[in-house]
C-alpha positions in Angstrom: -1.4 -10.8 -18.9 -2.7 -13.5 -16.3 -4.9 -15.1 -19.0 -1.9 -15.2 -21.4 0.3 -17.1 -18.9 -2.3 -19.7 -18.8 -4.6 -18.6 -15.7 -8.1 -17.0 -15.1 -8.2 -13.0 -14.5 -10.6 -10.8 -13.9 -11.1 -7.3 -14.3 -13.4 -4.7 -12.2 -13.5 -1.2 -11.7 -15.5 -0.1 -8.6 -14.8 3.0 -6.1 -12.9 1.6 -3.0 -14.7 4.7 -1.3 -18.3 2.8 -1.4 -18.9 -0.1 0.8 -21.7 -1.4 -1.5 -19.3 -1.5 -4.4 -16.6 -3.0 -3.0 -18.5 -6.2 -1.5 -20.5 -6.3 -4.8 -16.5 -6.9 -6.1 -15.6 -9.3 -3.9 -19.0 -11.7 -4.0 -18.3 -11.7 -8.0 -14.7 -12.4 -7.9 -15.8 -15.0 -5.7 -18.2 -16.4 -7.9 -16.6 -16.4 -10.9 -12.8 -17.2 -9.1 -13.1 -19.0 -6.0 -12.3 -18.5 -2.7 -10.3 -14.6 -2.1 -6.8 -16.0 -0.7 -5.2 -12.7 -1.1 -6.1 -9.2 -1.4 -4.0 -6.4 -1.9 -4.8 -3.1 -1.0 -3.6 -0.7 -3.3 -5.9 1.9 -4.6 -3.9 5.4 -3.7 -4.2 9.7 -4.8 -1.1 11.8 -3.2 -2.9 15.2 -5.8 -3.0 17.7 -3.1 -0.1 19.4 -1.8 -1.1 21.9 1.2 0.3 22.4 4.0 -1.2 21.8 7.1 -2.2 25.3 8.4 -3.8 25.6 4.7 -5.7 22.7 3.8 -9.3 22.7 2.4 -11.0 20.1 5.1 -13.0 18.6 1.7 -9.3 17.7 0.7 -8.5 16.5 3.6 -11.3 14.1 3.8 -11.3 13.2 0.1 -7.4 11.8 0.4 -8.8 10.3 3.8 -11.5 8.5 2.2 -9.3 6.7 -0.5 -5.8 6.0 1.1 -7.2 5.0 4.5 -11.2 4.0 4.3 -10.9 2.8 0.9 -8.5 0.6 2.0 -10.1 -0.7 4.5 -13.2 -1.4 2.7 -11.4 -3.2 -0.3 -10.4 -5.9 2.2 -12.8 -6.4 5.1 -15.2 -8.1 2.6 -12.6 -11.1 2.6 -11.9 -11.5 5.9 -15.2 -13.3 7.2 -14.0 -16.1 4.5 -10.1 -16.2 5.2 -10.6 -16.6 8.9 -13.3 -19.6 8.1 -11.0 -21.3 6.0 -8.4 -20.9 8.6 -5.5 -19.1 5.6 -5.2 -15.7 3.9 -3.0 -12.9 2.9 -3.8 -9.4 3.4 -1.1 -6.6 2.3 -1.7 -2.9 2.1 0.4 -0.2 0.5 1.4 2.3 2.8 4.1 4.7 1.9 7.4 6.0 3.8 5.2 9.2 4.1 3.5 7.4 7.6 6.5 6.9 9.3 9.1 9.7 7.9 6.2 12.5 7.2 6.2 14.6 4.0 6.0 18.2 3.9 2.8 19.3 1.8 0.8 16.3 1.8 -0.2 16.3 5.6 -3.5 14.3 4.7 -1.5 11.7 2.8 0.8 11.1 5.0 -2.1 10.9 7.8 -3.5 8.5 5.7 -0.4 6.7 5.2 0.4 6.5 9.1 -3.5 5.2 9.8 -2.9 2.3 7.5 -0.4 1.0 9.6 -2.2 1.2 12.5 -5.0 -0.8 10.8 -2.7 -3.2 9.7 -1.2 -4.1 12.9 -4.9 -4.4 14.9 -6.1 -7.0 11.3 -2.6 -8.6 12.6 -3.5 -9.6 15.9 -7.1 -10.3 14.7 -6.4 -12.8 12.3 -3.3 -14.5 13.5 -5.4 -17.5 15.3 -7.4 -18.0 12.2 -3.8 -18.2 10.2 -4.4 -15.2 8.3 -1.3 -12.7 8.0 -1.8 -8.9 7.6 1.1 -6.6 6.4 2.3 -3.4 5.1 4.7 -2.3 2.5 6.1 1.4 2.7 7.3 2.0 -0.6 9.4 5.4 -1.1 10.2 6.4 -4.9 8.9 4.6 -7.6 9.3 5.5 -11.1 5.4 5.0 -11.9 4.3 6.5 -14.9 2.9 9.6 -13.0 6.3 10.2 -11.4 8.8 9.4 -14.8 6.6 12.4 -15.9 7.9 14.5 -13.3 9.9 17.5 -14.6 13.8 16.4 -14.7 14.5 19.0 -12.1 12.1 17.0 -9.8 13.4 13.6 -10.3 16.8 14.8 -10.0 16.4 16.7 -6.4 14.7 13.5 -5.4 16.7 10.9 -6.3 19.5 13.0 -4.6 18.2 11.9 -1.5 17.6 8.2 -2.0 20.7 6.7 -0.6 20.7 3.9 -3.7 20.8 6.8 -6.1 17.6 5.5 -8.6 13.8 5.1 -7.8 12.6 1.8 -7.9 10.7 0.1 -10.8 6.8 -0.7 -10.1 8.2 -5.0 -10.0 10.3 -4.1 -7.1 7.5 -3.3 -4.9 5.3 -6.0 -6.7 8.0 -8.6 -5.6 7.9 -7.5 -2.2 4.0 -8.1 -2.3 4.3 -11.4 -4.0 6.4 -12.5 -0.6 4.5 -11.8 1.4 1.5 -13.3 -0.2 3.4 -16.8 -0.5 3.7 -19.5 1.8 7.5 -18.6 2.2 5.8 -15.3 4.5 3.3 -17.8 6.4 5.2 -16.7 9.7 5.5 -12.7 8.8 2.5 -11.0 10.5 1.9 -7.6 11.2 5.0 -6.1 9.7 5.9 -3.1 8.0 8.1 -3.2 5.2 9.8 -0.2 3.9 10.9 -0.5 -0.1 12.7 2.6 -0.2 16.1 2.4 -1.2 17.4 3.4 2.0 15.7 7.0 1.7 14.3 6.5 5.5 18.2 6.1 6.9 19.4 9.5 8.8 22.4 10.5 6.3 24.0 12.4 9.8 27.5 12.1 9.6 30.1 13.1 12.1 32.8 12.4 10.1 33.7 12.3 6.0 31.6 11.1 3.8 32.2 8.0 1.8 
């Protein structure tokens, strides 16, 4: 899609999980790219559900070592260069999970919760050098994983988004885009729900509507 609106792509798939792997990614973007102005950090499993007082400590450490230490591995290899050049975006995806807990996924959501914390220390980090570091919080997404969700599922769920409907995958990928552009060159640090409202308390005292 990048190529066929006229620019240069390139594709590689790595695990975010090995530290080897992901620098090996980020030296050949480089060479064959240029200069890593942006990365995204994206790469996510919510499989498991548990609950707490039940969870295998393998799972627990498996969800860990994707949604918080891959994470982290997938950008450090660009900061060295983005605080040399004195510019840089850094975004991670996060989920409303870290701040609004979900029952089941306790590793997920600890995962979640860690990123933000690792987003806001990257913040104050790379400020001086110019380079801002955010998070987005997404809350229901109609990915392709989720549309295939028995219609029971999606129904109870969407129930409790305020805006009635799950956001499309562009949604979030618009918030992203912001915050990568020169129009966010002042947003640092930040944490940015896309969730339709779901993290609102619905407590009313009164009638509803």
């Amino acid at each position: 899609m990048v190529r066929e609106a006229g620019g240069d792509g390139l594709s590689l798939a790595f695990d975010v999980r090995d530290a080897a792997a992901t620098r090996e990614a980020h030296e050949r973007t480089e060479s064959e790219l240029g200069a890593v102005g942006a990365v995204v950090a994206n790469a996510g499993v919510a499989d498991r559900l548990a609950r707490a007082a039940s969870i295998d400590p393998e799972e627990w450490r498996s969800e860990l070592e994707v949604n918080l230490t891959g994470a982290f591995l997938s950008l450090q290899p660009a900061l060295a260069g983005m605080r040399e050049r004195g510019t840089g975006r850094v975004v991670a995806i996060s989920s409303i999970a870290a701040t609004d807990g979900l029952g089941g996924q306790v590793a997920y959501s600890a995962a979640k919760a860690g990123l933000l914390g690792m987003v806001r220390t990257l913040a104050l980090e790379m400020a001086a050098a110019g380079v801002t570091v955010n998070a987005v919080l997404p809350g229901m997404i109609g990915t392709e994983k989720v549309e295939a969700m028995p219609e029971e599922v999606k129904q109870r769920a969407t129930v409790r988004v305020p805006m009635r409907r799950f956001a499309t995958p562009e949604e979030v990928a618009s918030v992203v885009a912001f915050l990568c552009s020169d129009a966010a060159s002042y947003v640092t640090g930040a944490w940015l729900p896309v969730d339709g409202g779901i993290g609102l308390s619905n407590l009313t005292m009164g009638r509803d509507g």
